[in-house]
C-alpha positions in Angstrom: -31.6 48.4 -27.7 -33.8 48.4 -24.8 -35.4 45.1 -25.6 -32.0 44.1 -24.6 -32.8 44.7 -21.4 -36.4 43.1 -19.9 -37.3 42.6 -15.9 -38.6 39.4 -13.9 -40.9 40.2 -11.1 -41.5 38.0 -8.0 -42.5 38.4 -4.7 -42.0 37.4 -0.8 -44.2 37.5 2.1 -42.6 39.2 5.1 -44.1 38.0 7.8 -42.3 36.2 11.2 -41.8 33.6 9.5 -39.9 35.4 6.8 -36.6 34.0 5.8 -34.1 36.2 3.1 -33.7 34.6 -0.5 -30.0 34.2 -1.7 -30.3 37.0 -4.0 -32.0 39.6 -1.7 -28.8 41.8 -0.2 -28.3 41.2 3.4 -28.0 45.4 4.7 -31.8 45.7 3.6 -33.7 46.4 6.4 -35.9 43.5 6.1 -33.5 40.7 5.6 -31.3 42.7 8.9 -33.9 41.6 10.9 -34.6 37.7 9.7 -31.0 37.4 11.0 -29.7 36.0 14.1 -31.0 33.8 17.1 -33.9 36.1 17.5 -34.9 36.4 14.2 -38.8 35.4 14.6 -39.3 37.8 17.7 -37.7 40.6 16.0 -40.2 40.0 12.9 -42.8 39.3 15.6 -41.9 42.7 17.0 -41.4 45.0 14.0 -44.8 44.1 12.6 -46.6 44.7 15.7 -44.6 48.1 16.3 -46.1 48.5 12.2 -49.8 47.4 13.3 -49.9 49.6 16.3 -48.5 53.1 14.0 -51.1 52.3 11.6 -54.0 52.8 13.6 -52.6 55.5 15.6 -52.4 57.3 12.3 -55.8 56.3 10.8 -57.8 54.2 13.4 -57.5 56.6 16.4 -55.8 54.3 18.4 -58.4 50.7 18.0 -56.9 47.7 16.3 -59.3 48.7 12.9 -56.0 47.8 10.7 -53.4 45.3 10.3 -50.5 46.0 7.8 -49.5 43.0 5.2 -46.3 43.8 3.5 -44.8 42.0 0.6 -41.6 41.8 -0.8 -41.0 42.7 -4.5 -37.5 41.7 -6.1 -37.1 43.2 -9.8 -34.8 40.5 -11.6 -33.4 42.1 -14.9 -32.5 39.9 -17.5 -30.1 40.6 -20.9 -31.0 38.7 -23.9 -27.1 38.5 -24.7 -25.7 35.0 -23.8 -24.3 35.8 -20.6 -24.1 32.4 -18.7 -24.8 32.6 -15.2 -25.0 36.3 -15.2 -28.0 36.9 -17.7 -30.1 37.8 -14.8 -29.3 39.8 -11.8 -31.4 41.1 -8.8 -31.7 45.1 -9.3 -34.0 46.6 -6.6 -36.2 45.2 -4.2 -39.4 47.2 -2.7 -42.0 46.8 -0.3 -45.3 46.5 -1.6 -48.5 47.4 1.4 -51.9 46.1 1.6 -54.0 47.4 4.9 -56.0 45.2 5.8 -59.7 46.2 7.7 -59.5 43.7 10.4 -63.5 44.3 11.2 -64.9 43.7 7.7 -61.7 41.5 6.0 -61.2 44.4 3.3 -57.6 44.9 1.8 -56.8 48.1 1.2 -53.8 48.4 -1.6 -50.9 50.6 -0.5 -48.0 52.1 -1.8 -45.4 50.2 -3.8 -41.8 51.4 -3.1 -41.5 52.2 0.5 -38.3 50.7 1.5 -35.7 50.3 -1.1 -32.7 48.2 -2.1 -30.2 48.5 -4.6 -26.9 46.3 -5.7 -26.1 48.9 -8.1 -26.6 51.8 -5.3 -23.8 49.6 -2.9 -21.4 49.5 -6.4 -22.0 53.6 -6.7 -21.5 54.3 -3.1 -19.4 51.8 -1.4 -16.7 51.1 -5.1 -16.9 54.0 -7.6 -17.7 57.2 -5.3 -14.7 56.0 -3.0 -12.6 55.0 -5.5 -13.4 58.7 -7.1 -11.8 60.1 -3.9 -9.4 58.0 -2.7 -5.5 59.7 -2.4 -6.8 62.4 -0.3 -8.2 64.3 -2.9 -10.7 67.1 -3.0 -14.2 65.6 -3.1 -15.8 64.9 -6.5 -18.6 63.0 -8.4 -17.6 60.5 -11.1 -19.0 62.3 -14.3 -21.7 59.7 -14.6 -22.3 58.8 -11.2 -25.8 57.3 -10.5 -26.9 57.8 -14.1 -26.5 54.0 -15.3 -29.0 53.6 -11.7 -31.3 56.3 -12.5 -31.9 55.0 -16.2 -32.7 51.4 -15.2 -35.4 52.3 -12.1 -36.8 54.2 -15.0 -36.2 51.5 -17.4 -37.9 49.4 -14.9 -41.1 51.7 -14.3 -41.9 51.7 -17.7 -41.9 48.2 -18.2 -44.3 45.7 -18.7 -44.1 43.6 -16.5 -44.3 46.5 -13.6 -47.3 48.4 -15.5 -49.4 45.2 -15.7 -48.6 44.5 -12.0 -48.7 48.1 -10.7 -51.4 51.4 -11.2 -49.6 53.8 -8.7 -46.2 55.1 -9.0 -43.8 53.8 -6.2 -42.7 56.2 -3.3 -39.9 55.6 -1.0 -39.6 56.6 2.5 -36.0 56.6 4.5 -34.3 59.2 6.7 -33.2 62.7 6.4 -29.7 63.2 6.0 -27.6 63.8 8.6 -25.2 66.7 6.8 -28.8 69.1 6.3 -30.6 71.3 7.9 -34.4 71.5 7.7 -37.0 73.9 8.5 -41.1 73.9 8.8 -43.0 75.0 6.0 -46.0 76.0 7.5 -47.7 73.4 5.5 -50.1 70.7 7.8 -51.1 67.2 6.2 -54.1 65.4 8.2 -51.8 62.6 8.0 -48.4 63.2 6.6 -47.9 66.1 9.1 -45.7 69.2 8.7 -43.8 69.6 5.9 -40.3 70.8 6.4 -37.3 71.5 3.2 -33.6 71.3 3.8 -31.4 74.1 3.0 -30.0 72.5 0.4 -30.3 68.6 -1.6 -27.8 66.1 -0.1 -26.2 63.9 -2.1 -29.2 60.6 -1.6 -31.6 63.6 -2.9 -29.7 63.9 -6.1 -29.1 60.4 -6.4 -32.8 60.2 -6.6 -33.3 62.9 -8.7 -31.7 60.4 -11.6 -33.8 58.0 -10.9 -36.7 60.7 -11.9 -38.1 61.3 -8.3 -38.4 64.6 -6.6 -38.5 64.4 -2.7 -40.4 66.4 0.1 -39.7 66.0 3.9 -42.7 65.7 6.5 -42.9 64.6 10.3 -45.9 62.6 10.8 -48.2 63.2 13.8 -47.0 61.6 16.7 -43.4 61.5 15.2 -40.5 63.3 16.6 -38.8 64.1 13.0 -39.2 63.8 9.4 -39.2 61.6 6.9 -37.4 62.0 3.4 -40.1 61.0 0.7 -39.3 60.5 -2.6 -42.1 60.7 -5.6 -43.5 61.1 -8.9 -46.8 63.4 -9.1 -48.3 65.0 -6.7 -47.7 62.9 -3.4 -50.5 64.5 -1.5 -52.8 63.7 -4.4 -52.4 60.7 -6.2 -52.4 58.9 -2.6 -55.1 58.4 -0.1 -54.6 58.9 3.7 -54.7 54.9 4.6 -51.6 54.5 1.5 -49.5 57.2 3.0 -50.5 56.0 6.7 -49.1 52.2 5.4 -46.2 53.7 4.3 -45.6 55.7 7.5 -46.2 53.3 9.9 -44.0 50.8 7.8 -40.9 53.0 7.5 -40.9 54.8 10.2 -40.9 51.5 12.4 -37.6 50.5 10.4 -36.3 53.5 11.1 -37.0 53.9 15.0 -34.5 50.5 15.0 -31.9 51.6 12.9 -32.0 55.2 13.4 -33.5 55.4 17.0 -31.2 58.6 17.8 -33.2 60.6 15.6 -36.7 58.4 15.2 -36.7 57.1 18.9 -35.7 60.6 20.5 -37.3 61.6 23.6 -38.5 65.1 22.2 -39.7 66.1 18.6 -38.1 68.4 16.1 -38.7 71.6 16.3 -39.0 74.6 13.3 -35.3 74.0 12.5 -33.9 70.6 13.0 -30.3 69.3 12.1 -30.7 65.6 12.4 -27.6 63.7 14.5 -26.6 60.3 15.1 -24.7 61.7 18.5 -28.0 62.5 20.3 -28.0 60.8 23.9 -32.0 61.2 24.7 -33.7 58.7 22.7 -34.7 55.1 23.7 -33.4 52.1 21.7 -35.7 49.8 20.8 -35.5 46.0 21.8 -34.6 45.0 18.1 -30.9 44.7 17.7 -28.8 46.6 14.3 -25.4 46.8 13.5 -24.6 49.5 11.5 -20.7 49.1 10.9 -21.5 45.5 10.0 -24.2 47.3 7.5 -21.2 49.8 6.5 -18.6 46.6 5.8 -21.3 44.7 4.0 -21.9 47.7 2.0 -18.9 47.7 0.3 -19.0 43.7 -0.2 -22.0 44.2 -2.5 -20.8 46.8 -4.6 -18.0 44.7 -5.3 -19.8 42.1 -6.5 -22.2 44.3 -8.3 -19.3 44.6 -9.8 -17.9 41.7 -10.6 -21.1 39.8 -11.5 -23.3 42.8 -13.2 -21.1 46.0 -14.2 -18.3 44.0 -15.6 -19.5 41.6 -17.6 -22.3 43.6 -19.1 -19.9 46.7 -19.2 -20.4 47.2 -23.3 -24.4 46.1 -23.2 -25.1 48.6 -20.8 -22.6 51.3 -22.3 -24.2 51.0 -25.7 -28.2 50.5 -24.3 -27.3 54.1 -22.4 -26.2 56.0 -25.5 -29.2 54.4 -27.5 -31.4 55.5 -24.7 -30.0 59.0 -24.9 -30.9 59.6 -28.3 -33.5 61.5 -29.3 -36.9 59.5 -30.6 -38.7 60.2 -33.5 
């Protein structure tokens, strides 16, 4: 049953001149900033903002690195006759080269970083709400994110990610805003201190299905942490210039979307209880509009819904029980 299911992979430069395909969602954070009348300087921007973390992190301040980022759409494809719906665009990642900028060297990053997901939008924005809607008491739909979780696992297995990929991806976004977190005691030369929350938020366990543990740290030079989720052993399968391209990458995307907690005017401390209400911070000169994000957000589920879950409703019902049974 699983050679029912099979992925296409392609990739886009993102660079100033970067312009969004019609397939890549338009709430990812690189496609939010190729938007709009000043879409070139706020690509122009971004990566400079990226160049300039980079070296802080690994160069000690001299322009020794630029970052070249990629982007990598996963298409998966059914073998059923399905018309114009036999392929749809599951995930898109960030791939990161570092580039030495003395000697011309690339240096090959981390896979993953940011992430982007159709079939996320459809769980959050269509079946979670739908779940709760009528003013009931919250609850998960029995098999919430588990259709999700199987296919990113489907997909990291494949071959066409294996022959095109040695590392296992990571991806970086923000802490949760409903969690409290608290210092370790643990110090990475790069990734900085480690803190955990006092309990998993509801993106952690999301994540979790997709076979990815997570661990929080605040970089040096940042003023909070960073949510990273993982296979292995994150401080050892990954050298110090990976995880600094990853930083450097994410933590510019979130200092424009989340500048009340990534822009703030002082770090967090041994406890820290993330908040979007926080007044000292400085907004960066990249414009974001997160209701639009929010109100696009539920758009996409839907037609995750009407273009993928739908029509492939018994083909992916019956590759999930075949994929649950045991193997001999």
């Amino acid at each position: 049953m699983a050679n029912d299911i099979t992925f296409r992979i392609s990739s886009t430069r993102f660079d100033e001149d970067y312009a969004p395909s019609s397939s890549s969602r338009i709430t990812t954070n690189f496609a939010n900033l190729a938007r709009g009348e000043h879409r070139q300087q706020n690509l122009r921007n971004a990566l400079a903002m990226i160049d300039r973390r980079v070296n802080d992190l690994v160069g000690g301040g001299a322009d020794t690195y630029s970052v070249e980022l990629d982007i990598v759409s996963a298409h998966l494809q059914f073998d059923d006759d399905a018309g114009a719906d036999r392929e749809f665009p599951l995930l898109e990642v960030l791939d990161i080269h570092v580039v030495d900028t003395t000697t011309g060297e690339r240096h090959q990053g981390i896979v993953g970083n940011n992430f982007s997901s159709y079939l996320r939008d459809y769980d959050f924005s269509v079946l979670l709400p739908a779940a709760n809607a009528d003013g009931k008491p919250f609850t998960l739909p029995e098999d919430f994110g588990i259709l999700h979780g199987k296919l990113f696992q489907h997909f990291l297995g494949s071959t066409a990610y294996r022959e095109r990929y040695a590392q296992s991806p990571v991806v970086c976004i923000s802490v949760s805003t409903s969690r409290t977190y608290r210092r370790t005691g643990v110090e990475h030369p790069v990734l900085g201190f480690e803190y955990e929350q006092d309990s998993f938020s509801l993106t952690d366990e999301y994540f979790g299905k997709m076979g990815l543990q997570v661990r929080y740290f605040m970089p040096h030079g940042s003023v909070a942490p960073l949510a990273f989720y993982f296979e292995g052993d994150l401080l050892a399968d990954y050298t110090d210039l990976q995880l600094a391209g990853t930083i450097a990458t994410m933590e510019t995307f979130q200092k424009i979307y989340r500048p009340e907690i990534y822009n703030a005017h002082s770090p967090a401390g041994e406890v820290f209880r993330p908040t979007l209400e926080h007044g000292d911070f400085t907004r960066t000169d990249i414009a974001y509009d997160r209701e639009e994000r929010s109100r696009l957000g539920i758009t996409q589920g839907r037609y995750t819904e009407e273009h993928f879950v739908t029509p492939h409703r018994a083909v992916l019902d019956a590759w999930l029980v075949a994929d649950a049974l045991p193997t001999r």
